[in-house]
RODRENVO-49051 format. One record per atom (N, C-alpha, C): x, y, z; residue in one letter. Coordinates in steps of 0.02 Angstrom, whole numbers, plus 50000, padded with zeros to 5 digits. Layout:
XYZA/...
This chain:
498734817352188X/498414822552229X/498054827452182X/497564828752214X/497184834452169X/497284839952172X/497504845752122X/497424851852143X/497034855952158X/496794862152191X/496184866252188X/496084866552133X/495464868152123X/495264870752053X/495264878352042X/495424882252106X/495494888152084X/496384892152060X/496604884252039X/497324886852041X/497244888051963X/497804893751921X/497674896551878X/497854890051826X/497704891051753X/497784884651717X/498384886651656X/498504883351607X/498894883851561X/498254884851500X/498484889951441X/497874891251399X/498144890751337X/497884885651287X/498244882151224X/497704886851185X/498044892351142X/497764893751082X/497824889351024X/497294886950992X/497454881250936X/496974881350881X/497354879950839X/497294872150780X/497354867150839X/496854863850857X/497174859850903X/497934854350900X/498104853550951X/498704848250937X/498844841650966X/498894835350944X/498834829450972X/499224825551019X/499804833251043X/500084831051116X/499594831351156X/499284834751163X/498624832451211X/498204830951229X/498174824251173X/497864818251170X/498314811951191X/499074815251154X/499434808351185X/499534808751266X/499714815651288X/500014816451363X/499384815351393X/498664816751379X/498124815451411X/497924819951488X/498124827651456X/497764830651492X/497094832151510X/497014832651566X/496364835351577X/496024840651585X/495404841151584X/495144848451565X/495134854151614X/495344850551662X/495404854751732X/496214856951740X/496524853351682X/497494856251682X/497394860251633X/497144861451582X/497294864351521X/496734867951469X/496624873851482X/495984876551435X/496164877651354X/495734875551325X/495824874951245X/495214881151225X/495684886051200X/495384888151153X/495354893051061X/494974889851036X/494864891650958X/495304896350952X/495734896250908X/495774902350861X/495744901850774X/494894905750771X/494694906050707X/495164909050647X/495814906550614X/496044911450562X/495684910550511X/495154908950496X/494764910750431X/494454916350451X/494524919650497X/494074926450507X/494764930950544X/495334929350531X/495654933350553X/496054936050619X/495844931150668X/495814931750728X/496414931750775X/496774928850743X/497584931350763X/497884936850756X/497554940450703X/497634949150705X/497584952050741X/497214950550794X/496784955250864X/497134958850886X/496984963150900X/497274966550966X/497864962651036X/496944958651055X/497114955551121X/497704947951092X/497584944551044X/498024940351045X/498804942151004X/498804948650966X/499514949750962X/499724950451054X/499724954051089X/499934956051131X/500064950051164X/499874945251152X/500194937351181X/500574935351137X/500624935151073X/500984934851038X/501134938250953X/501534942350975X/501644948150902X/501644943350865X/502084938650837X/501874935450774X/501224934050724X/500644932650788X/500314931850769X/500084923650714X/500384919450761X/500454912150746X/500084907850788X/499834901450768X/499574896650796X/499714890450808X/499964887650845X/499524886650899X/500054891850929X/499984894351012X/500054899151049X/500094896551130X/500304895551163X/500214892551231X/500444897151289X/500054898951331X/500234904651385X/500174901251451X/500684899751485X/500794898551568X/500994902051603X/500554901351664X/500664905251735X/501504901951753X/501994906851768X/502464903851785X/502714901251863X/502934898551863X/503394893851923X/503414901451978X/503124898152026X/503234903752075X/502584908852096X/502364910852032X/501644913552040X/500854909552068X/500854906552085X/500384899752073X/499994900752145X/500464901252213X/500084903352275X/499454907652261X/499004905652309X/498364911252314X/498334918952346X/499144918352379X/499164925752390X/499794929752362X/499824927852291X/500064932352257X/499814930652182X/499794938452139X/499714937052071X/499964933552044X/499624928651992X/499824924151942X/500304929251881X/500864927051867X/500924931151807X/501214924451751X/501064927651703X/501024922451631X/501564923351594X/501594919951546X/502074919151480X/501664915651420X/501784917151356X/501904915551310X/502304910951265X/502264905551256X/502534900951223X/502104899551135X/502554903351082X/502184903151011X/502694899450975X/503174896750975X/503724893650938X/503324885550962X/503014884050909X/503034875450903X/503374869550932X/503994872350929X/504464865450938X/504474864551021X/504564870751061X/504724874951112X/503914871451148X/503524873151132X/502564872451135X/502644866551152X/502634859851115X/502564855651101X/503004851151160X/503684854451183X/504294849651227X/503974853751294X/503704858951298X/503374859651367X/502784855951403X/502594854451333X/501784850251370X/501904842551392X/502364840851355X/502764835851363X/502964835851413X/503454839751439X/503724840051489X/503404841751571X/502754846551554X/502464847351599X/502004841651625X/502074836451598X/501484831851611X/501784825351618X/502204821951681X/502624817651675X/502684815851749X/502984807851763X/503244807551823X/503584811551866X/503894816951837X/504334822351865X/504194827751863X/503724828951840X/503564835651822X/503054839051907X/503234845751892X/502854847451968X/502474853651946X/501734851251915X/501524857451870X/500724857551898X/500744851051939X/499924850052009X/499464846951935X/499634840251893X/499294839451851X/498874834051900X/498234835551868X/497544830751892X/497594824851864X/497514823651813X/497304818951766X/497404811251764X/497194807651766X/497354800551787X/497474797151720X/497594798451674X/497844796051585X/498604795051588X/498984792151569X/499534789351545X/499804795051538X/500454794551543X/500894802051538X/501404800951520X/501694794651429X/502384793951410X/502724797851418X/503404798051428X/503904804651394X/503844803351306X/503894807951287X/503904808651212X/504674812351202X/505164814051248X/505674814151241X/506144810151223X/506694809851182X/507074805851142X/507274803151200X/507584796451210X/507954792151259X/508784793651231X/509064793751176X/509564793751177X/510004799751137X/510464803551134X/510834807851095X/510644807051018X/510814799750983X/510644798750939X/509944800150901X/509554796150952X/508904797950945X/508684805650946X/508864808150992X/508654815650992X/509104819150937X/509544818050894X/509914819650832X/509424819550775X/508924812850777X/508524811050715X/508094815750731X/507714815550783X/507114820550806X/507244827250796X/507774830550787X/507974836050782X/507704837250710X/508184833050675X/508354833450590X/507474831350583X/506924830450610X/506404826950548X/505764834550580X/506164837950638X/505604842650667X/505674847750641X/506484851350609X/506734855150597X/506404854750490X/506554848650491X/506334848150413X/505414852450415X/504994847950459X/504404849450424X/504264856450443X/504624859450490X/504334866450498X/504804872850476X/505184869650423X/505304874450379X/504754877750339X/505084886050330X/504424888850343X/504214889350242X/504714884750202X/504584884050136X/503944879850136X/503934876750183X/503434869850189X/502984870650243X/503054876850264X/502294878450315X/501414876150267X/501094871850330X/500554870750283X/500054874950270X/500334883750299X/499834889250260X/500304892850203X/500944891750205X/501214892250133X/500954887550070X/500794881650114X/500814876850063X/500044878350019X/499734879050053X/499054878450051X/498954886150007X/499174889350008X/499064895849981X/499374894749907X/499954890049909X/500294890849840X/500044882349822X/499604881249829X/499454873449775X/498834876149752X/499364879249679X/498874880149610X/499704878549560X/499554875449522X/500224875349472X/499944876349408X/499364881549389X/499214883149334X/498464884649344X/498254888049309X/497754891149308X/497114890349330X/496944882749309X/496394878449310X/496254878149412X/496944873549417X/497154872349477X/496854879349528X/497154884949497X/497084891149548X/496384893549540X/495944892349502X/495084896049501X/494834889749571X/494864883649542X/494864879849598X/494934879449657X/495664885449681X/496024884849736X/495644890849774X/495404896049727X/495204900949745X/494464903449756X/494154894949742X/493364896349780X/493284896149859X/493934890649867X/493974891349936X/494414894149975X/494894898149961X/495134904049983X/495184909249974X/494844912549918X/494524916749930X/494394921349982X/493714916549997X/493314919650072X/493734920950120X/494204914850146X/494684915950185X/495044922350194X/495334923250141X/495824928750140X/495384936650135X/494834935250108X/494284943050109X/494264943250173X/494064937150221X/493924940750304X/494564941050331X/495104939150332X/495634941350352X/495674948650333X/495784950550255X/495904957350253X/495444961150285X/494884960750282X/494344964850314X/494474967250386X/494734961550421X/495064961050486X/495694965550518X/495974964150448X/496714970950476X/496454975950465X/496114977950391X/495774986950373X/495584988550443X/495134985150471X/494734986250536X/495064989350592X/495834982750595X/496234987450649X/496744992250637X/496924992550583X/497184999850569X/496595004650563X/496175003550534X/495705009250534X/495365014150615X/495605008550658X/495285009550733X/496065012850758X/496555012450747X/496955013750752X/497055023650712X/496875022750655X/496785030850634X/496315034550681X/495685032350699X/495185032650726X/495305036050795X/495975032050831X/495995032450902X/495715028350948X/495235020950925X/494795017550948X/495315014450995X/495825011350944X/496405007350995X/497075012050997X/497595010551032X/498275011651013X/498755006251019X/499155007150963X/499585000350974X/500185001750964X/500724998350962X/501345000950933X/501455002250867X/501955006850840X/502235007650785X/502215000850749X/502554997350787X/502854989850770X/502114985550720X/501524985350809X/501124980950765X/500724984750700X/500814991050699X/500394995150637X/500874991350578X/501404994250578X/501974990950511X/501744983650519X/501684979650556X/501534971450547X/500964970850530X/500454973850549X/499844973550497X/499914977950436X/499994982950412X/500254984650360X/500514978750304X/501294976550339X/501374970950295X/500764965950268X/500544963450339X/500024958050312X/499504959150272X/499314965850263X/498844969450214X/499104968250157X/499764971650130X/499914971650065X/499894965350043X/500394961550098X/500354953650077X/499824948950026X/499254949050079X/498734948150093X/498194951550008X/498424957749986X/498134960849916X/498144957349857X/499084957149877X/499454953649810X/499144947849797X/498884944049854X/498784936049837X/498004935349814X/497654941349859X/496924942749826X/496864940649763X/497244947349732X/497374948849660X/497484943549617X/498024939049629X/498154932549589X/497724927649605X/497204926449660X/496714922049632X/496034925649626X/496044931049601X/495414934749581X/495214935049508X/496164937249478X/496104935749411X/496504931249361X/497164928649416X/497524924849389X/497844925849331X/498044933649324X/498244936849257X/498864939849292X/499494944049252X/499754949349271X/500664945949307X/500964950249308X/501734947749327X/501474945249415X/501154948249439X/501194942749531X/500724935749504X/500514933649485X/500364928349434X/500814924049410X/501194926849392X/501744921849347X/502244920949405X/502394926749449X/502674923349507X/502394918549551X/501684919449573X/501644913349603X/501624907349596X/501524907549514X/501544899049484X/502354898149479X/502914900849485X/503314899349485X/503474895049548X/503324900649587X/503444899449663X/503024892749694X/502594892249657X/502054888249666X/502544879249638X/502584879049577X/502864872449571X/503634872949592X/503804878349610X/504564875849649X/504614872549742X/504154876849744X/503874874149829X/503564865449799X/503094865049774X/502764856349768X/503264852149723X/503654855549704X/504064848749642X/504654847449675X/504774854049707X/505634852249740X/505654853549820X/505274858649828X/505414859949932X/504984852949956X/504374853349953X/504004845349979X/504234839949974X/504414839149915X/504804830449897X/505514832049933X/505804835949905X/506554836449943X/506484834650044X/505904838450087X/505684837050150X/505344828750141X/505184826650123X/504654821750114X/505284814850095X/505704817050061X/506164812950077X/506774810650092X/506914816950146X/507404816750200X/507134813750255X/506604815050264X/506174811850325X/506044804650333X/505804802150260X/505734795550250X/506214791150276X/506774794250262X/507454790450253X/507624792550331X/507434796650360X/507814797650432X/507224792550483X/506644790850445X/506284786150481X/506644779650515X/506354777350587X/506674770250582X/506184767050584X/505344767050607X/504824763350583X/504834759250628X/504184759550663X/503434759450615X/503524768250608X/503814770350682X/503674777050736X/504124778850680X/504294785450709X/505054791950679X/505544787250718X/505584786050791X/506404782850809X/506114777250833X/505894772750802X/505774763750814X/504854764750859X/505044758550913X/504224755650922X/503954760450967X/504244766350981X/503854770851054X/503764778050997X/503194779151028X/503134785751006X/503454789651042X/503604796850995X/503974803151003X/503744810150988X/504154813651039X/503844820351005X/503954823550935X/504424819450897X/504494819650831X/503994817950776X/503744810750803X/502764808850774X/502414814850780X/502414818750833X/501844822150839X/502114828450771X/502464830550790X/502774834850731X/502524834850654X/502884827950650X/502894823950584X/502034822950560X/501714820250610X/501064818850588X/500424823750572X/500544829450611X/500154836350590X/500254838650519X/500974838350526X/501284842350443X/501154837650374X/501164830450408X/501124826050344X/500204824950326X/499804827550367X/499194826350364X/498864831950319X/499034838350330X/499024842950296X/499364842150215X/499844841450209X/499994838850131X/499514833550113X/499404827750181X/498924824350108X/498334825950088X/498114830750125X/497374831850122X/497404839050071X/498184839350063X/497964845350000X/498124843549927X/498304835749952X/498634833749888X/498044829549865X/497414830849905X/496874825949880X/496544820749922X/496914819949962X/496984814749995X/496494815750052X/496364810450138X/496194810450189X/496304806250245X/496224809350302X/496564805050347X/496174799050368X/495784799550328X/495374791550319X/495884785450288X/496104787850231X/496564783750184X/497264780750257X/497084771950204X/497684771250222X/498364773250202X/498974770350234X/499694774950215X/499694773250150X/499704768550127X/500104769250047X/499444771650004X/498784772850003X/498394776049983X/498654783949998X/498734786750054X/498734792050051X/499344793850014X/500044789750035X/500784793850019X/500724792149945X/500354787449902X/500374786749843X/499934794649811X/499484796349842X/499094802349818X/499664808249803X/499954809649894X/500494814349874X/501044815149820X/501334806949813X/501924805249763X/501554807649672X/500894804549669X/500494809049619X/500424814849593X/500244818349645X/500124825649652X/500734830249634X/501304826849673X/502174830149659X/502174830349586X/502114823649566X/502324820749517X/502224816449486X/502194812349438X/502094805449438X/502634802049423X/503264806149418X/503724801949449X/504344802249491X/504024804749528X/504294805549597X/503894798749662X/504304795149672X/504064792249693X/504484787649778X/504344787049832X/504924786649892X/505074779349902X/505504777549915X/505834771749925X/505194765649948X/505284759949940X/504974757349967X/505454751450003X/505724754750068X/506324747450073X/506094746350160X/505624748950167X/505244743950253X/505004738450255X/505254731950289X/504844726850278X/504284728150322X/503854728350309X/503064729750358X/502694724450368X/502734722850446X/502034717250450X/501444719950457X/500834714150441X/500344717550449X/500084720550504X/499684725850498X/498934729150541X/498324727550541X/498124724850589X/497434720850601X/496914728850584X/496514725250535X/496114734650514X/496364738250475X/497174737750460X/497314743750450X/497734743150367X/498124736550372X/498454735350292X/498354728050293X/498824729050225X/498514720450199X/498804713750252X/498594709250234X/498704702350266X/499394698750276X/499884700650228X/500374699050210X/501064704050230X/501774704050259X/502104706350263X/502454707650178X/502494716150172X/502774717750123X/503254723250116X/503564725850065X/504224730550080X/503634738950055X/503664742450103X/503224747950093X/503824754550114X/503534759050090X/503964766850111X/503864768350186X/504394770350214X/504074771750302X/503594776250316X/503664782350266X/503304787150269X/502294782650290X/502264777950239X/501724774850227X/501664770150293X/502034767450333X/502014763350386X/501854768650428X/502334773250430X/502144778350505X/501484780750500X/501164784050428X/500474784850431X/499974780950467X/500124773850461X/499504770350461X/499884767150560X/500404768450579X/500534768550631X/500154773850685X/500164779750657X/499924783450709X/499204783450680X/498894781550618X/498124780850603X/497924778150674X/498194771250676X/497904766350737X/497824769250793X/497994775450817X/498094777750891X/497404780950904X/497274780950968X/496434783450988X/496754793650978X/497264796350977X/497364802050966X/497274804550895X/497224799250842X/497144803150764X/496274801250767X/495794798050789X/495254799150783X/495194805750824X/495254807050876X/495104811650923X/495144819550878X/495994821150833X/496124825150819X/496084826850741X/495994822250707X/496094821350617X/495344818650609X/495264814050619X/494534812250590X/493944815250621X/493894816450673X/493594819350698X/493324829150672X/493884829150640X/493844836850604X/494214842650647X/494564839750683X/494804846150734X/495474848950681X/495974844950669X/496604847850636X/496354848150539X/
């Protein structure tokens, strides 16, 4: 059945995300839109107030009950990932009663069994530790000097329009332009100083916050990444995270692992053992993850021959094959 179209919708602030490519919503269930953080834009005003953190992706629904045409819609906020991610899921299903349009396939990506939802726990909980967030990560892959002039042509810019962005709203804030809470002044505050310190170390790459971040820098890539990278491996059961169906644990897994390879050099063009060999490089060169999957072949995708490969490298080139990583990775969206 179709719903009106004037019934209110669900609104995904994003990095986009490739549950909703797998659940296959439609554009008439679900409005997508941008949020630029190379210019700062999670700072706002209007999108703290949906969510103080000030994190992305962000998802706001009209709740259960509000939805009639003769009463106000009122909303919520959903900014916790894991939380984000098991609603859309959930909202978009044989059971679900959320008036979805869309005529696309609608798996559960929910674990089938205790067990299973045990592994999914342990591999969702790993990558979004926040040692291994991929704007931690991305901020701290310089492990020496060379590395960081490099790191800092292209973030740089980034981080100048961000700061520019908070001065702006504290300054509107002295001004009287806006008012906000105590709270979000001190939270931009923080993100200012934050935000200086790191200026500073890739401006001149001199000085004691310098020597801390290269510390901080090869303890996060030599030991937090590999240490995540191969708990995960090993909690794989392959091709998928829990055997031949995809999960909401893939989706997890495959955002966070796409981002490491592409900072470790890599792209989501590469096949799996091209790419996980880049990362195992990049760590280290000898650091290197099990290789105990027997893998048959992928028409397109690996070699001809069944061979013993790392899962990490199977699941890559598992979810490569899906019409959702062109849509969302090659395509340039994530």
């Amino acid at each position: 059945m179709t719903a009106p179209s004037s019934l209110p919708k669900a609104v995904l602030y994003y990095h986009p995300a490739s549950v909703c490519q797998e659940k296959g919503y439609g554009d008439d269930e679900l409005d997508l839109r941008v949020v630029d953080i190379s210019k700062g834009e999670e700072f706002s005003p209007t999108f703290l107030r949906l969510n103080p953190k000030a994190t992305v992706p962000t998802l706001v629904v009209p709740l259960r009950g509000s939805l009639a045409h003769d009463v106000e819609t009122r909303f919520k906020a959903v900014a916790d990932p894991k939380a984000l991610v098991d609603l859309l899921d959930k909202s978009r299903s044989a059971t679900s009663r959320t008036n979805t349009t869309s005529s696309a396939p609608a798996p559960s990506l929910s674990p089938a069994t205790v067990g299973f939802a045990d592994t999914s726990s342990k591999i969702v909980n790993a990558v979004h530790s926040e040692v291994v967030a991929p704007e931690t990560l991305h901020h701290l892959n310089a492990r020496d000097p060379q590395s960081l002039q490099a790191l800092a042509q292209t973030l740089l810019p980034v981080l100048q329009s961000r700061h520019q962005a908070i001065l702006k709203h504290l300054s509107d804030c002295v001004n009287e332009t806006i008012r906000m809470s105590n709270k979000t002044k001190a939270f931009w505050s923080e993100k200012k100083e934050a935000t200086e310190i790191l200026l500073q170390v890739l401006a001149t790459g001199r000085g004691s916050h310098a020597e801390d971040y290269f510390v901080l820098a090869k303890k996060t890539w030599e030991n937090a990444v590999p240490d995540v990278l191969t708990r995960v491996n090993n909690d794989i059961i392959g091709p998928y995270t829990l055997g031949d169906q995809i999960s909401i644990a893939d989706i997890h897994l495959c955002v966070w692992l796409v981002h490491v390879v592409r900072l470790s050099g890599g792209s989501s063009n590469d096949s799996g053992d091209v790419a996980i060999k880049k990362v195992e490089q990049y760590i280290n060169t000898s650091f290197v993850l099990p290789q105990d999957f027997l893998s048959t072949p992928v028409p397109g995708l690996t070699k001809d021959q069944t061979m013993l490969r790392s899962r990490l490298a199977v699941f890559w080139d598992a979810m490569r094959g899906r019409p959702s990583w062109e849509n969302v990775f090659t395509s340039g969206l994530v």
